[in-house]
N, C-alpha and C positions, 0 to 999 in steps of 0.2 A: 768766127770770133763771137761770144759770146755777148749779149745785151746787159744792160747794169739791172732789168728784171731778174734775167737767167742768173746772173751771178747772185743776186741776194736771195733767190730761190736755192741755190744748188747749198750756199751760205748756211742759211735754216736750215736744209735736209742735212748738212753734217752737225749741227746740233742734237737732234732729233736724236735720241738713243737706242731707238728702234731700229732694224734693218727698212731698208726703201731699196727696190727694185724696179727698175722698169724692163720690159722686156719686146723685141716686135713681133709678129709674126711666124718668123721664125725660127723665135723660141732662142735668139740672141741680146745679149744685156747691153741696153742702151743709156743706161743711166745706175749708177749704184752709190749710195752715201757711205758718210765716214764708216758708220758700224755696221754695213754691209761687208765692207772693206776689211776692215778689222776680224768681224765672225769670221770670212773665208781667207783672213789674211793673206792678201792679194793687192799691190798697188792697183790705182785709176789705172792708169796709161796701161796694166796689163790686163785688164777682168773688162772694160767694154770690147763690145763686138764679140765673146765670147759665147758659146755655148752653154746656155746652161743646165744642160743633161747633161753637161761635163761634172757639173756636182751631184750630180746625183747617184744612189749605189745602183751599182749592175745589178741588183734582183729587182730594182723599184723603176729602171729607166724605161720599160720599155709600157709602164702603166700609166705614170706619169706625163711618157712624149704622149701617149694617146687622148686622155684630158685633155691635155695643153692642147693639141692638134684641132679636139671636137671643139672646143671653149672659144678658139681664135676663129673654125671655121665656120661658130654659130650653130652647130647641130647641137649642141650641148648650154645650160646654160651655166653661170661662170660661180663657181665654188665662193661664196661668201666667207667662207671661214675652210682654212685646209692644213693639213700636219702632217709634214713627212719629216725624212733624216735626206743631211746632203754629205758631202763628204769632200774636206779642204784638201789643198795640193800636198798636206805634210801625211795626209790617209785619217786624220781624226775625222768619225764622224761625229755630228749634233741634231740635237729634235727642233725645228722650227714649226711655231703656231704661224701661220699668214694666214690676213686680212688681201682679200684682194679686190681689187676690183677693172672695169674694162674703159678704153679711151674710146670713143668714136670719132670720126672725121664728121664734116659736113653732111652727108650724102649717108650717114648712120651707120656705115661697115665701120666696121674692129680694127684700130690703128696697134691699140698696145696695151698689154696686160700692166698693170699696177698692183705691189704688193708690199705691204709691209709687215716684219716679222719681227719674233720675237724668240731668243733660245733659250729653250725650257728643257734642257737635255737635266739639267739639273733636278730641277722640279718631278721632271716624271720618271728619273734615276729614287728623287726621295719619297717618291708616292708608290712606285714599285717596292721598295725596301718597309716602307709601312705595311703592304699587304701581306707583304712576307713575313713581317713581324706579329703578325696577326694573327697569319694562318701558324705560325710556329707555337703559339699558346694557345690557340683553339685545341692544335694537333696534343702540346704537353697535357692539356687538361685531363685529353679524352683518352689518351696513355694512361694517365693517375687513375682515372673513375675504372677504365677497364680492368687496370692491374687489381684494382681491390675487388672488383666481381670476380674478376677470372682465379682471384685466392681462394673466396669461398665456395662458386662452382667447384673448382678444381679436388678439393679437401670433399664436397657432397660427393661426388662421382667417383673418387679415389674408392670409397669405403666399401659399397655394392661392387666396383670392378675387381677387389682383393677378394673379395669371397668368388664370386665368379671363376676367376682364375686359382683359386684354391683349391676347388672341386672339381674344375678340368682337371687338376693336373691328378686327383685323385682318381679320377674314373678312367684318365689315360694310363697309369700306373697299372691297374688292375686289369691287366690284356685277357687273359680268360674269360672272365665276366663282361668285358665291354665287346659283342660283335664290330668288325673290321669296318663297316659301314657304320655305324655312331662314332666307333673313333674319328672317323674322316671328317665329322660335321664337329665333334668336340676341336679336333686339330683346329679348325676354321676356325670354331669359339675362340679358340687359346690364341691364335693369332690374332684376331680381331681385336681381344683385350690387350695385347703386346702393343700395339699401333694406338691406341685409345690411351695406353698408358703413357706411350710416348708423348703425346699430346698433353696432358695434364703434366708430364715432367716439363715441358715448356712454358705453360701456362703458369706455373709457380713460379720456373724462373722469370718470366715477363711481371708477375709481380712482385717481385722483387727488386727489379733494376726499372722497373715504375715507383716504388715507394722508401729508396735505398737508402741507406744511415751509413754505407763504406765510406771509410775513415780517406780522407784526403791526403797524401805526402806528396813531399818533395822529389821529382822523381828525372832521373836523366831519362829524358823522353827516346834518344837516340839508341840507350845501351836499351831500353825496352821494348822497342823495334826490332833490334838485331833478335833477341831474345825469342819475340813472336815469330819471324825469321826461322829464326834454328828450329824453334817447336813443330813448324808446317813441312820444313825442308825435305822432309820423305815425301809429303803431298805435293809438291812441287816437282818435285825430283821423279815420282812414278807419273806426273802428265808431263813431264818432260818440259818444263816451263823455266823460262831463264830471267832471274829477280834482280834488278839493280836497285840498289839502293844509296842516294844522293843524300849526305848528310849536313843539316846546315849548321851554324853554330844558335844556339840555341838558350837563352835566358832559365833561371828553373823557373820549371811549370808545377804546382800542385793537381793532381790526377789522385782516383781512386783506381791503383797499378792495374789490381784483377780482372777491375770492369772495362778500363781500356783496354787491357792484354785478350779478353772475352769477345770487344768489338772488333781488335781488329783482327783477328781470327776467323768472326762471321764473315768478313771482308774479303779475307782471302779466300777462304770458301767460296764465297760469292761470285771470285774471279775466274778459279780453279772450273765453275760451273759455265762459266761465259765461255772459256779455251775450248772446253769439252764440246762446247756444241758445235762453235766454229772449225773445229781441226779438219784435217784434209790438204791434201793436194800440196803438199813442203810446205803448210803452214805450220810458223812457231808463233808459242805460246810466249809473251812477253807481260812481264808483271814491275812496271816502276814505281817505286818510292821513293819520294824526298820529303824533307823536313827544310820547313826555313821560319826565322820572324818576319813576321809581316810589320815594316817599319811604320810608327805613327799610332798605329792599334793596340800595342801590347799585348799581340794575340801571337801564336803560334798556330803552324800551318802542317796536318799531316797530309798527302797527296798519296791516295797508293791508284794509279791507274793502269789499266789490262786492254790488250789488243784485240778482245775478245769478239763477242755476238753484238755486244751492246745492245741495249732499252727502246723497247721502241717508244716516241715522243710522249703518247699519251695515258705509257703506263707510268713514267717516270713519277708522277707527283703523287702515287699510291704504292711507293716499292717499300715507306717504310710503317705504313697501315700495318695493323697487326691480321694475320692470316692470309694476305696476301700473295701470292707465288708467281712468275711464271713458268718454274721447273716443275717438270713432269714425274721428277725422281717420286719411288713411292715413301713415303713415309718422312715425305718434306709438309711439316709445320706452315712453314711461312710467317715466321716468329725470329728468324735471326735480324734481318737487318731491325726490325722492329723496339726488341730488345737494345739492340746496339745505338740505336735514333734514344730510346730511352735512358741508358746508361751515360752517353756523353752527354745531353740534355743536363741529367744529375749535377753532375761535376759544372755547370754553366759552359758547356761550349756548344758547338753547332755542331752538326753532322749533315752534310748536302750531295747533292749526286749530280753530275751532270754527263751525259752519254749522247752516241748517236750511232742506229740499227747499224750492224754491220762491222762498226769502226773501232770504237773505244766506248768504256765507262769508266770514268775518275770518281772514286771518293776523296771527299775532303774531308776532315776533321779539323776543325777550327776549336783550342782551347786559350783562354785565358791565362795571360803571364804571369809572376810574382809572387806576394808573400799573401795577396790577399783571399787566394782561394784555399789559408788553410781551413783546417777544420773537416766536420762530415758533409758529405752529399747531401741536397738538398732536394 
């Protein structure tokens, strides 16, 4: 039975809007207030005596028990300030800041951990999405600045590589006069300029869909899907790749048609490349598409994901850098998804990736709904 101290104690700790925790030993909850209660929404009578590795997630339990274990058994000393995620009985996880600190008995051993917290899942959900927002107009900036060098690079280099290859082809022409060993090193020339000019036919187009003026319409985002669809369908069809495509219902969107029809090409491309590597052993190639609105945003949502190679972790935030690759194909640029990142950029929407070695990579295409993205690309 509880004392009229304990009860005006326990009184106060359910005002307290912070979480309060206490914990013994063995790392079981022997005291929790109201907005403990509440965050893990869990009645009193069921959350004392519990477990509390129970809340916590299976990749984080077994580093967590181990703290807790040195903390209580004194080989460690006790985390003044700590942030993890726990995880409520409904499966929602949250980020908690704790404050903690130690009970001692008489005799100075470790009775019981004391913690109180605070969830900032929020906060470090809007501090994530800031740096992202950051890093995505660092990234447009340095899109724009490059697209106008790589215009007048490109146009320098063009001029000397058209004579170049003008007089290969003269001196190849001329088999008599040219011995069979020059032609072999002209061939080389002529090819070398073929691959160089490839490169500069990229580099135009990246400036271009870096500094673009295409005209914005109204467009059924759906029927332009299907569209790009049909256009690849032979690519599809000769790696043997089977394409579902989910269609949502969908508000008009204003899009620049070519430049989106141009991204998601590179896209599928991009998929077509991921199958290829992975193939083997009764593996199929599987490529989904769906479209939906994303309620509350006024965004639209393109999703095309492939069951491919998938990105490994640490190239993923450099896949849409301009020159970038990790295909080995010869005479791969590393200018598609790049251009693509820049063309939907244009039109204001987003372009993101998320992937994992082995499994899958999703593209998303995030554009803006309604009447107000008419007009030219920006």
């Amino acid at each position: 039975m509880k004392n009229s101290k304990t009860d005006i104690l326990d009184k106060y700790m359910d005002v307290v809007s912070s979480m309060f925790i206490v914990l013994n030993k063995r790392g079981r909850i022997v005291f929790v207030n109201k907005a403990a209660r509440e965050t893990l929404g869990i009645p009193y009578k069921n959350i004392v005596g519990s477990k509390w590795l129970d809340f916590i997630p299976g990749n984080q339990k077994k580093a967590v028990d181990k703290v807790f274990g040195d903390i209580m058994s004194g080989k460690l000393e006790s985390r003044e300030v700590y942030e993890n995620d726990i995880v409520t009985p409904s499966g929602e996880k949250k980020r908690i800041l704790w404050h903690n600190a130690l009970i001692r008995g008489k005799n100075g051993g470790i009775k019981n951990s004391v913690s109180s917290g605070r969830d900032v899942t929020a906060l470090r959900r809007a501090e994530q999405d800031r740096r992202k927002l950051a890093a995505d107009i660092i990234r447009q900036e340095r899109l724009a600045a490059l697209g106008r060098i790589a215009a007048g690079a490109a146009h320098e280099i063009n001029n000397p590589l058209t004579g170049i290859m003008a007089f290969s082809d003269l001196l190849l022409a001329d088999k008599h006069k040219t011995p069979a060993e020059i032609r072999k090193t002209i061939k080389t020339v002529k090819d070398s300029s073929l691959h160089i000019k490839k490169i500069i036919s990229a580099l135009l187009n990246f400036s271009e869909t870096a500094d673009s003026t295409e005209k914005m319409e109204k467009t059924d985002i759906n029927k332009l899907i299907r569209n790009a669809i049909n256009g690849f369908s032979e690519r599809f069809k000769k790696n043997k790749t089977e394409v579902s495509f989910l269609q949502g219902k969908l508000p008009p969107v204003y899009v620049a048609k070519a430049g989106l029809f141009r991204s998601l090409d590179v896209i599928f491309e991009n998929s077509i490349d991921a199958l290829k590597e992975k193939k083997g052993g009764g593996f199929k190639g599987l490529v989904k598409i769906k479209t939906m609105f994303l309620p509350g945003t006024s965004e639209t949502l393109i999703s095309i994901r492939d069951n491919g190679s998938g990105i490994e972790e640490n190239m993923l935030p450099k896949i849409f850098e301009p020159f970038f690759t990790t295909k080995q194909a010869a005479g791969n640029t590393g200018m598609g998804l790049a251009s693509a990142y820049g063309t939907i950029s244009a039109m204001g929407g987003k372009l993101e990736a998320e992937s994992q070695r082995g499994k899958y990579t999703e593209f998303r295409i995030i554009i803006p709904a309604g009447d107000s993205r008419k007009g030219d690309m920006k």
